[in-house]
N, C-alpha and C positions, 0 to 999 in steps of 0.2 A: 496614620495615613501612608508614610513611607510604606511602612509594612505590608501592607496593602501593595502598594505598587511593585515593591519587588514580589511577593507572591505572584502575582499575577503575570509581570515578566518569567518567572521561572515556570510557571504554566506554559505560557507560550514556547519557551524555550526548551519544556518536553514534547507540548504535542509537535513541535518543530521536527527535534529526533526523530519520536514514532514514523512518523511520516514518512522520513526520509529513510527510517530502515526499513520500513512496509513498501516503501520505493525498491529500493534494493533490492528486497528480498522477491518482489517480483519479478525485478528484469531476471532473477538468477533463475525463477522458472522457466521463464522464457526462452534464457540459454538454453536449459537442462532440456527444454522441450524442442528449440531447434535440433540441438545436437542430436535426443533422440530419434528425429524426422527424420534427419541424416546418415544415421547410423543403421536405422529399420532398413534392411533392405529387402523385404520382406516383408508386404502389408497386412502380419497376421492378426487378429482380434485381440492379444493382450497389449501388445506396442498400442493398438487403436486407442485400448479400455486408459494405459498410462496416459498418453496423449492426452485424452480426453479430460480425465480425472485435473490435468497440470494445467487446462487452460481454463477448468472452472476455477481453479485455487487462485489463478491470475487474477479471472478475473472480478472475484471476490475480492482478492487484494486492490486492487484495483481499485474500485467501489470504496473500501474504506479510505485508500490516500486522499482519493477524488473528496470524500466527508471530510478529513483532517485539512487539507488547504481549505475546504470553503469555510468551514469554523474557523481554521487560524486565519485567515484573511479578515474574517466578519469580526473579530477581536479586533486584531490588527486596525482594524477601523473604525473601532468604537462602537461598533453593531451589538446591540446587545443578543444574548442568547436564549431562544425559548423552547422550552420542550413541550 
């Protein structure tokens, strides 16, 4: 049964990570996509096309952290999980 428990705390404690570096990793588009707003000074079609391309990656990213808290949460709380 131990066993079991710790498994499952180390579960938690990866999708924990993911999460938080899917976090990360997002806001770092986000940077990369102000700066490049910033930088365009010149609203030509490929600056648009990157733009564009970094805010879907967002917010796909986005999307999955948003998945990873409500599952670690729904653990977190004894919610069980169904697919």
């Amino acid at each position: 049964m131990q066993d079991m428990r710790d498994c499952y705390d180390s579960l938690l404690s990866a999708a924990a990570a993911a999460a938080n570096s899917a976090f990360e990793f997002s806001e770092s588009l986000q940077e990369m996509g102000d700066c490049l707003g910033k930088t365009a000074v010149n609203d030509d079609e490929e600056s648009g096309k990157v733009l564009s391309m970094l805010g879907k990656v967002q917010f796909g990213l986005q999307k999955l952290v948003d998945g990873y808290v409500s599952l670690s949460s729904s653990l977190r709380s004894g919610g069980g999980v169904t697919i």
